[in-house]
C-alpha positions as CSV (number, residue, x, y, z in Angstrom):
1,X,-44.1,-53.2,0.6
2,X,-44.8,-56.9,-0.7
3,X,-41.2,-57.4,-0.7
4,X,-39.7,-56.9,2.9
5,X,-43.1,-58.8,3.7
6,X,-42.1,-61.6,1.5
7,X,-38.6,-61.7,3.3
8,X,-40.2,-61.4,6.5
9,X,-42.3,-64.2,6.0
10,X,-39.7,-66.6,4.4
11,X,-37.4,-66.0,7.0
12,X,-39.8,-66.6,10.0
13,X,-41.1,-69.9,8.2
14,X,-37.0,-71.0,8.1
15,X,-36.2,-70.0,11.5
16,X,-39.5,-72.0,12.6
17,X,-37.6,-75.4,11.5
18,X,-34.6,-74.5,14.1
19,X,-35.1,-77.7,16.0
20,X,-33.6,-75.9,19.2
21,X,-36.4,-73.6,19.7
22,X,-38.4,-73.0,22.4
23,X,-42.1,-73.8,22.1
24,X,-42.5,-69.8,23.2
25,X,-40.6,-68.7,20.0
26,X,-42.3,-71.3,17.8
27,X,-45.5,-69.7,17.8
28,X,-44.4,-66.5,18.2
29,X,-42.7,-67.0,14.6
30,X,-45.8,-68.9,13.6
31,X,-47.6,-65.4,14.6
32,X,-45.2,-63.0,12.5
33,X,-45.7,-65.5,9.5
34,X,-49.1,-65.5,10.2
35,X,-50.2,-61.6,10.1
36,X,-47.1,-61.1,7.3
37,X,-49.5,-63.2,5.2
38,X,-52.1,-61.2,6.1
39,X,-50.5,-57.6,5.6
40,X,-49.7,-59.0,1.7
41,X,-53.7,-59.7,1.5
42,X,-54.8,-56.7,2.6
43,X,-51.9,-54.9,0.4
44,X,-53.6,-56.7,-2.9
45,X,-57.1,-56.1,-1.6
46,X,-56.4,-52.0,-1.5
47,X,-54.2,-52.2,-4.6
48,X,-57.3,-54.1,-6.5
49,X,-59.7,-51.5,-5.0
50,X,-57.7,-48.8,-6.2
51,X,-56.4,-49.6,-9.7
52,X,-57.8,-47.8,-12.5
53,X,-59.2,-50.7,-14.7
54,X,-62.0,-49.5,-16.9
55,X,-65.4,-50.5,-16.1
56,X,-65.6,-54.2,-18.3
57,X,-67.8,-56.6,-16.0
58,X,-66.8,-59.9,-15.9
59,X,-67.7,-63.0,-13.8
60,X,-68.3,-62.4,-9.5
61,X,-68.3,-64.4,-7.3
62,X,-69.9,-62.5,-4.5
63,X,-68.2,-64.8,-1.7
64,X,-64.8,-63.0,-3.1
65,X,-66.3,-59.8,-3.0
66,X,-66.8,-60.1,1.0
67,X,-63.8,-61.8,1.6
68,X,-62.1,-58.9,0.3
69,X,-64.2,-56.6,2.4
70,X,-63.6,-58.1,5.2
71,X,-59.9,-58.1,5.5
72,X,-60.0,-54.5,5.1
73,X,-62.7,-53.9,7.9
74,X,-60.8,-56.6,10.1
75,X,-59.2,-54.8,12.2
76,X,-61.6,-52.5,12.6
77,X,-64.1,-54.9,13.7
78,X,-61.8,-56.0,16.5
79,X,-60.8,-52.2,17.6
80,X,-64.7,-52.2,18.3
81,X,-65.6,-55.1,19.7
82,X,-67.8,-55.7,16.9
83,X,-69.1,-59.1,16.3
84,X,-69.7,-60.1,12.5
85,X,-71.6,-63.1,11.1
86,X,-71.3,-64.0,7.3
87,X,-73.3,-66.8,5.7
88,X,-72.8,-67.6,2.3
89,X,-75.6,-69.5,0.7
90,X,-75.6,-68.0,-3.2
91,X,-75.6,-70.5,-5.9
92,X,-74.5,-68.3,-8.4
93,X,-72.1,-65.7,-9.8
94,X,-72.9,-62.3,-11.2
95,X,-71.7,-60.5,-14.0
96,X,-70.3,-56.9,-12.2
97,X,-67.2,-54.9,-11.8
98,X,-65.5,-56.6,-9.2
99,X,-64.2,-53.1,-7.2
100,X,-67.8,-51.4,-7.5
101,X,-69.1,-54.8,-5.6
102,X,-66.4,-54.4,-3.3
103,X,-67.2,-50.2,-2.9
104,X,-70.6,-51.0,-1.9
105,X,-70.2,-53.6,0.3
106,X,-67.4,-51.0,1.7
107,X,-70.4,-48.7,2.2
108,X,-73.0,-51.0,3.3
109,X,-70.2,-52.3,6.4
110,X,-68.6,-48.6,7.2
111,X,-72.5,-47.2,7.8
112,X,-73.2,-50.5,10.1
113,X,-70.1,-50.0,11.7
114,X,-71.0,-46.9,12.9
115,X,-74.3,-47.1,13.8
116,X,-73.3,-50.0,16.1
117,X,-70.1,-48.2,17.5
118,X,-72.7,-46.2,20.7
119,X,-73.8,-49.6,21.5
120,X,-72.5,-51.7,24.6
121,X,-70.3,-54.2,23.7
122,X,-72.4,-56.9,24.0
123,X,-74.7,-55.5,21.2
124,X,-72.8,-54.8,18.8
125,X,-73.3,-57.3,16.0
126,X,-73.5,-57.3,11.9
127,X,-74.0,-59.8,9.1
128,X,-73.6,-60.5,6.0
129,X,-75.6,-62.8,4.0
130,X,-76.1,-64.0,0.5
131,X,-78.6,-66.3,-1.1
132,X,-80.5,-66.9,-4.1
133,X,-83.2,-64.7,-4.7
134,X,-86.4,-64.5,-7.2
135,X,-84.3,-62.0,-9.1
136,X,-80.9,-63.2,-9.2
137,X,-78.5,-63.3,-6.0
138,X,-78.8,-61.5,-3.0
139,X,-76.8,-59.8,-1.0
140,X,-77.5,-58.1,2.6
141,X,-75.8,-56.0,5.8
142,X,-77.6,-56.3,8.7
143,X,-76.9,-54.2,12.0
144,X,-78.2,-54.1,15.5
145,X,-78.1,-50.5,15.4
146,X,-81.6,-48.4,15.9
147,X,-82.3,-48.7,12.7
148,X,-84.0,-46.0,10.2
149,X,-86.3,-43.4,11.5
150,X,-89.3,-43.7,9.0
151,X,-89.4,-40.0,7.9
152,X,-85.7,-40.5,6.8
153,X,-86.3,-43.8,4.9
154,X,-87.4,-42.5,1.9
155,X,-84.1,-40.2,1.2
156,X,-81.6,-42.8,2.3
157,X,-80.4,-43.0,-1.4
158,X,-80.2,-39.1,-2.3
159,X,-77.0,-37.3,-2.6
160,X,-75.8,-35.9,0.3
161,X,-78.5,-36.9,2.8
162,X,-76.6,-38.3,5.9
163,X,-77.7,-38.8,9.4
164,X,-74.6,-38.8,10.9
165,X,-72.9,-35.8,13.1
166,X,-71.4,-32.9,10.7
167,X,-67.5,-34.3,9.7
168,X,-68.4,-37.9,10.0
169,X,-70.4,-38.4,7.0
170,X,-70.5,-36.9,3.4
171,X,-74.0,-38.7,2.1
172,X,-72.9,-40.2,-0.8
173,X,-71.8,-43.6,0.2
174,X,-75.4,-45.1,0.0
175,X,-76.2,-42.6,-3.3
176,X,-72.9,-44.1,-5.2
177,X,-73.8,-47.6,-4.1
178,X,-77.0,-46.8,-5.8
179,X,-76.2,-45.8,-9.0
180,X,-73.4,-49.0,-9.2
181,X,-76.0,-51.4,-8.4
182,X,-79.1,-50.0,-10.4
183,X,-75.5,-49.7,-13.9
184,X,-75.4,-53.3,-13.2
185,X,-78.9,-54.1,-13.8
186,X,-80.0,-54.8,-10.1
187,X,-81.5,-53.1,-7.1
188,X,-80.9,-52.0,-4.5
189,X,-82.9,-51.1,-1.2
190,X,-83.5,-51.0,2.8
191,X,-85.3,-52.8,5.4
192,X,-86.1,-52.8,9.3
193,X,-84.4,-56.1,10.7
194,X,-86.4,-58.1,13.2
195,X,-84.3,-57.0,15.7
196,X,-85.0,-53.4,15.3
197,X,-81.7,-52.8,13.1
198,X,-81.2,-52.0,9.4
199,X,-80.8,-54.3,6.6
200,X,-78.9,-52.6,3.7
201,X,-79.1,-54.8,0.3
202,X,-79.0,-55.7,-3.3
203,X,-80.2,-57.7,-5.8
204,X,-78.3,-58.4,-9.0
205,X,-79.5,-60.8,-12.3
206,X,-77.7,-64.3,-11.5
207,X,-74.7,-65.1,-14.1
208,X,-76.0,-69.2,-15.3
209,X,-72.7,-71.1,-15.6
């Protein structure tokens, strides 16, 4: 698929130097250029994600980690109406499988996605933030769903357990994402947002360059 995107892109960045054009099919070629470029991002994000390559941690950067994420929920987002904040303020790496960051942070946004989605439009909002933390680097999803109900917090993690309607959910999202972040030495937990939401997040030991 890269290459009829590479073509498509090369040719709509040649035709954009035709002197003669219109200022209407300017940007419209700037557009197709535009969301080609994209299309080839999200193409390597998904082929990253799904490539078999053993389970050898190496350096993370967890700013690449959401960048990655969030091409792939992009659209999503926008089909939605749902706003997302990300603030970056972690001064470290962290040594990790890249794709088993990227799968829980997958989790972590699809479950705030949806408990969001019965919200007005005005309300629907998620974050993602990382910072340095006593144990390492943190990272968090926050949503402005309804939150948790408390006799349900304590299971969040187990195999299986889901909230969501039958077909919509197959409770091991949350589970998986445990068992990746506790492998790579960190934790990994919930917590009621100020707002009344749910903050999904993890901890992992900081990688000193």
């Amino acid at each position: 698929i890269n290459n009829p995107l590479q073509a498509i892109s090369g040719f709509s960045e040649v035709l954009q130097r035709d002197k003669d054009l219109k200022p209407g099919m300017r940007a419209d070629l700037a557009l197709i250029q535009k969301e080609s470029a994209r299309a080839s991002a999200i193409i390597r994000n998904l082929s990253r994600f799904s490539r078999q390559q053993g389970s050898t941690p190496t350096t993370v950067y967890l700013w690449d980690v959401i960048d990655s994420v969030v091409e792939l929920r992009q659209r999503r987002l926008q089909e939605q109406n749902i706003s997302l904040t990300v603030q970056d303020a972690a001064s470290f790496p962290v040594t990790a499988v890249f794709t088993e960051l990227q799968q829980v942070l997958l989790n972590f946004m699809i479950n705030a996605e949806q408990v969001v989605g019965s919200r007005g439009p005005s309300e629907r909002r998620t974050a993602i933030r990382t910072r340095d933390a006593a144990a390492g680097v943190r990272l968090e999803v926050e949503d402005s769903g309804p939150g948790v109900p408390p006799e349900h917090e304590s299971k969040l993690f187990q195999p299986f357990f889901t909230t969501k309607p039958i077909g919509e959910g197959t409770g091991l999202g949350l589970s998986v994402s445990y068992g990746i972040i506790r492998h790579t030495g960190g934790t990994i937990g919930y917590a009621h947002s100020d707002g009344g939401g749910a903050i999904f997040y993890f901890e992992l030991p900081a990688r000193d360059e």
